[in-house]
C-alpha positions as CSV (number, residue, x, y, z in Angstrom):
1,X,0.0,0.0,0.0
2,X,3.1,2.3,0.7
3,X,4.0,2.1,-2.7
4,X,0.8,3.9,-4.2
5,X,2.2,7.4,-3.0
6,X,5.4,6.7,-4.3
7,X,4.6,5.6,-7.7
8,X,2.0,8.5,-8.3
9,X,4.5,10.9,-7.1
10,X,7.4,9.8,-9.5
11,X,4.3,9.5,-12.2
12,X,3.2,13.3,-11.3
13,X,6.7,14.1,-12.1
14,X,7.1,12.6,-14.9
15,X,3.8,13.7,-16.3
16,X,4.9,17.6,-15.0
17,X,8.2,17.5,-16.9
18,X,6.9,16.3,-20.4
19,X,3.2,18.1,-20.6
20,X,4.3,21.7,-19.0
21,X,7.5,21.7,-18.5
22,X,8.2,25.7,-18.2
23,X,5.3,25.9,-15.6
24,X,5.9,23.5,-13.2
25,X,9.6,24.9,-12.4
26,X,8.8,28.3,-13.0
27,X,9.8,30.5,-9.8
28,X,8.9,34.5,-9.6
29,X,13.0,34.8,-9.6
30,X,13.1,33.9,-13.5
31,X,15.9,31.9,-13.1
32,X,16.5,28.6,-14.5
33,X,15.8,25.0,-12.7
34,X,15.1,21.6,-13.7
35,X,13.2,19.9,-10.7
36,X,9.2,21.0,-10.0
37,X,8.3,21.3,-6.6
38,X,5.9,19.3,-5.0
39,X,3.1,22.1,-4.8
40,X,3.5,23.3,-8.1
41,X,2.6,19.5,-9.4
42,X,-0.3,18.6,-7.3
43,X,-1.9,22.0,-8.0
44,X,-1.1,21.6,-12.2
45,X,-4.5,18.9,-13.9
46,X,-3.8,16.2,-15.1
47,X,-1.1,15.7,-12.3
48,X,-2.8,17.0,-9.6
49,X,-6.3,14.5,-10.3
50,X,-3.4,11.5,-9.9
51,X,-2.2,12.5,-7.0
52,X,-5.7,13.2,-5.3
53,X,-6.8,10.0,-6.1
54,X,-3.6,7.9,-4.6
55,X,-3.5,10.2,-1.8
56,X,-7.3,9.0,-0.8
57,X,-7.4,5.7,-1.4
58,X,-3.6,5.6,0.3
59,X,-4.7,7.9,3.7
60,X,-8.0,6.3,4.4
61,X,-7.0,3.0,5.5
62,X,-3.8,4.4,7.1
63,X,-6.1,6.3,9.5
64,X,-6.7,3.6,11.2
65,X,-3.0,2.6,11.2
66,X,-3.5,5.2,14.5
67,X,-5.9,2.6,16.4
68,X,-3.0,0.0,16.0
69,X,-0.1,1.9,17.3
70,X,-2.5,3.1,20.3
71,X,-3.3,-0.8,20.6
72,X,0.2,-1.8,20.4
73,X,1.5,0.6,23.1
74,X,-1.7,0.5,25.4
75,X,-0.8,-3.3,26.4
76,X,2.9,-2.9,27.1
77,X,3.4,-3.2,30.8
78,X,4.8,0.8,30.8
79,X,1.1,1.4,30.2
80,X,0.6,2.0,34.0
81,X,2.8,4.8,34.1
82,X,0.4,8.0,33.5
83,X,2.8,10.1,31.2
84,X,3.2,6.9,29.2
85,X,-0.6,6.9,28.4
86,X,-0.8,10.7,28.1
87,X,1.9,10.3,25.1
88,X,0.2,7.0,24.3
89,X,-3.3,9.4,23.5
90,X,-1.1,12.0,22.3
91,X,0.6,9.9,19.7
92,X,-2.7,9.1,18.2
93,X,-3.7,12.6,17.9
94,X,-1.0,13.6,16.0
95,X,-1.4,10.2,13.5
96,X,-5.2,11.3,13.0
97,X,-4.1,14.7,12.5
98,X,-1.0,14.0,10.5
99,X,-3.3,12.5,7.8
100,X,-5.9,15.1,8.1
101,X,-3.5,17.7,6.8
102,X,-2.4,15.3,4.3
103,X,-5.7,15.2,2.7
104,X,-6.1,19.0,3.3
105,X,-3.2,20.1,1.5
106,X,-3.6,17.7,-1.5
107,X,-7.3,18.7,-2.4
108,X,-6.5,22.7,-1.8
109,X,-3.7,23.3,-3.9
110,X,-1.3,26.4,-3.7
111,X,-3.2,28.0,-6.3
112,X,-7.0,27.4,-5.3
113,X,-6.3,29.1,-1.8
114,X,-2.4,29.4,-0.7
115,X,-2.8,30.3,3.1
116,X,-4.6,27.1,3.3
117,X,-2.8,25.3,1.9
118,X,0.1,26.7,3.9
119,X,-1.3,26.1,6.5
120,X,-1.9,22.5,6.1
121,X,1.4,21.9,4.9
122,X,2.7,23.1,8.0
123,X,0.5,21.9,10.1
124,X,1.6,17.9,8.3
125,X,5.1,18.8,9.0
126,X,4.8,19.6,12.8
127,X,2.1,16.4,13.2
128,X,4.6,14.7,11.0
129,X,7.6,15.3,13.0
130,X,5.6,15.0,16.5
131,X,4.5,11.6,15.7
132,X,8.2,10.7,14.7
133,X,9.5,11.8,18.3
134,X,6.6,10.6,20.0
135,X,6.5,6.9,18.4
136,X,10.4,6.9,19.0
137,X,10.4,7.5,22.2
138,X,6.9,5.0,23.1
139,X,8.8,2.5,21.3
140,X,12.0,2.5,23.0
141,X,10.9,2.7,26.5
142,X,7.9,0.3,26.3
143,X,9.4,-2.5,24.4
144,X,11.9,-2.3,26.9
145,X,14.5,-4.8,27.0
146,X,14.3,-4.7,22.9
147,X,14.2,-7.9,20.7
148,X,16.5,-8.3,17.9
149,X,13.6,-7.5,15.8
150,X,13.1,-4.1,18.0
151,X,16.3,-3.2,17.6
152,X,16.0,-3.5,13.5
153,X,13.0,-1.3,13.3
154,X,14.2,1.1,15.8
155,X,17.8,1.6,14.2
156,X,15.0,1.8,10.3
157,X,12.9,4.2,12.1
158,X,15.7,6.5,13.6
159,X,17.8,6.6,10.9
160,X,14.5,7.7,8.5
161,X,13.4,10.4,10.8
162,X,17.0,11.7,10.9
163,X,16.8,11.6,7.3
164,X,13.2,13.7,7.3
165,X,14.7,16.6,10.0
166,X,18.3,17.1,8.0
167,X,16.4,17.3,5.0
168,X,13.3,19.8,6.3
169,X,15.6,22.2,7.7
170,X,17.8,21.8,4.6
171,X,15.0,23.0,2.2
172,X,14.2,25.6,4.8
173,X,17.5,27.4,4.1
174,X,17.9,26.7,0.4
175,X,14.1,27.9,0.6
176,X,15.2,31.3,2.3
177,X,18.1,31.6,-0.4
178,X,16.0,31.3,-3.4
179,X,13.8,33.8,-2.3
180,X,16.7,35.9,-0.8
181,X,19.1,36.1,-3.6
182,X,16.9,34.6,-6.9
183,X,19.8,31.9,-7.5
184,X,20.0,29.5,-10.3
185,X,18.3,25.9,-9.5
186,X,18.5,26.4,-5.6
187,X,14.6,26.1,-6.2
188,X,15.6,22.6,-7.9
189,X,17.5,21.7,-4.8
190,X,14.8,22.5,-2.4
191,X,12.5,20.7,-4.8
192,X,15.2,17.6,-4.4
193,X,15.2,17.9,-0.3
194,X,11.2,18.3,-0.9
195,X,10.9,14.8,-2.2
196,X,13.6,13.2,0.1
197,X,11.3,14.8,3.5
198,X,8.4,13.0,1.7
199,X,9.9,9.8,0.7
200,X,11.7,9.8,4.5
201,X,8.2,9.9,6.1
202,X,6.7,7.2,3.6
203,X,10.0,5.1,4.7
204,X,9.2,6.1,8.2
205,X,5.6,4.5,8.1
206,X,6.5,2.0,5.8
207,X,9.0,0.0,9.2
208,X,5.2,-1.0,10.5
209,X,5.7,-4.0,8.5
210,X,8.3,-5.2,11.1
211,X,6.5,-4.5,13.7
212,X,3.3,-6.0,13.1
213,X,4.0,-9.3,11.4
214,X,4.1,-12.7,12.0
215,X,3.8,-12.6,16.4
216,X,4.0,-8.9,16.4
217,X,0.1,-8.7,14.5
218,X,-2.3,-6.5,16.1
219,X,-6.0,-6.6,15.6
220,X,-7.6,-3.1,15.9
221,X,-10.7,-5.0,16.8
222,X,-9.6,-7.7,19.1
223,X,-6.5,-5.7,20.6
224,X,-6.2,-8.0,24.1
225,X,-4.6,-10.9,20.7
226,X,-1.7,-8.6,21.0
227,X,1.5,-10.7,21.3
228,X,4.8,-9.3,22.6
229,X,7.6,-11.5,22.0
C-alpha cells in the first residue's frame, strides 16, 4: 500500500516534466531550474487528479493505522505509568491529525487558496515530526529490553526520521536563499530535499511491516490478541 504514494508521485513528475515543463519549475526569480516542486505538481491537472486519487485511497486505510499503534503501546506493561498513556493518547492525535492535513493540503492546492494550503502543509510537517519523536520515544521505553527485531526497526525508524529533519531544515534554508538572492536551480534543490522529506516519512511509516507481522500482529478490533515477544 506504501507504494501507491510513491509511484504516483514519480508518475506526477514525470507527467509535470513532459506536458508543462516551463510551468511546473517556473519561480517568480526567472531563473533557471530543472526539478518541479511538490506544490507546483499537485496543484497543475492532469497531475494533480493523480495525486488526489492515490492520496485517498492511500490515507483512508492508514487512519486507522492510529488505532493499531494506540493498541500496540496500550498493552505494554509501561502502560501504567500515566505520562506513558498521556503520550500514548497523544501519539494518536497527532497520526489522525498528521493525515488530516495530508488530505487537506492535497485537495486545496497552492493556487485554489495558498494560506490554506500553507497552513496544512505546515500543520503535516509539525504532526509529521511530532509523531516521529513521540513513536520513537513510546517504542524504545515500552518494548523495553528490545528484541533483535526491535532493535531492527528502531535503528529503520531512527535513521528515516534523521533523514526527514536534516532534509526539512535543509529545504528551509535553500528555501530562504532562493527567495533571498533569486539563484539558479537552488529552487531545484529545495525541490530535491522536498521529495527526500516526503519519501523519508513514507519510509518512516513503511517500518510497521516489522513490527506487526508474524507474532508482532495486532487486531484493531480484538486488541487483548496482542502478542509481545
Amino acid at each position: 500500500m506504501f507504494t501507491l504514494p510513491v509511484a504516483s508521485l514519480f508518475l506526477c513528475t514525470a507527467v509535470g516534466l513532459y506536458l508543462h515543463y516551463d510551468e511546473v519549475t517556473a519561480t517568480h526569480c526567472k531563473v533557471p531550474n530543472f526539478v518541479p516542486s511538490i506544490s507546483a505538481l499537485i496543484g497543475t491537472p492532469p497531475e494533480c487528479y493523480i495525486w488526489q486519487v492515490a492520496i485517498a485511497l492511500f490515507s483512508s486505510p492508514r487512519i486507522f493505522d492510529g488505532l493499531l499503534y494506540h493498541n500496540f503501546f496500550k498493552h505494554c506493561a509501561t502502560n501504567r505509568r500515566l505520562w506513558f498513556r498521556w503520550m500514548n493518547r497523544a501519539l494518536l492525535v497527532l497520526h489522525i491529525w498528521q493525515y488530516m492535513s495530508l488530505l487537506l493540503l492535497t485537495y486545496i492546492g497552492s493556487k485554489q487558496n495558498h494560506s490554506v494550503h500553507r497552513n496544512a502543509f505546515v500543520s503535516f510537517i509539525i504532526t509529521s515530526m511530532g509523531h516521529m519523536l513521540v513513536f520513537l520515544l513510546l517504542f524504545k521505553v515500552g518494548r523495553s529490553p528490545l528484541s533483535d527485531r526491535d532493535k531492527y526497526s528502531l535503528q529503520l525508524r531512527t535513521s528515516f526520521v534523521a533523514v526527514h529533519f536534516i532534509s526539512f531544515f535543509l529545504s528551509l534554508y535553500v528555501y530562504w536563499r532562493h527567495n533571498s538572492y533569486c539563484e539558479p536551480y537552488a529552487y531545484s534543490i529545495f525541490g530535491i530535499l522536498e521529495y527526500t522529506v516526503i519519501l523519508s516519512n513514507i519510509a518512516y511509516h513503511t517500518v510497521q511491516v516489522v513490527n506487526f507481522q508474524d507474532d508482532y500482529y495486532i487486531s484493531i478490533a480484538h486488541p487483548t490478541g496482542l502478542k509481545h515477544t
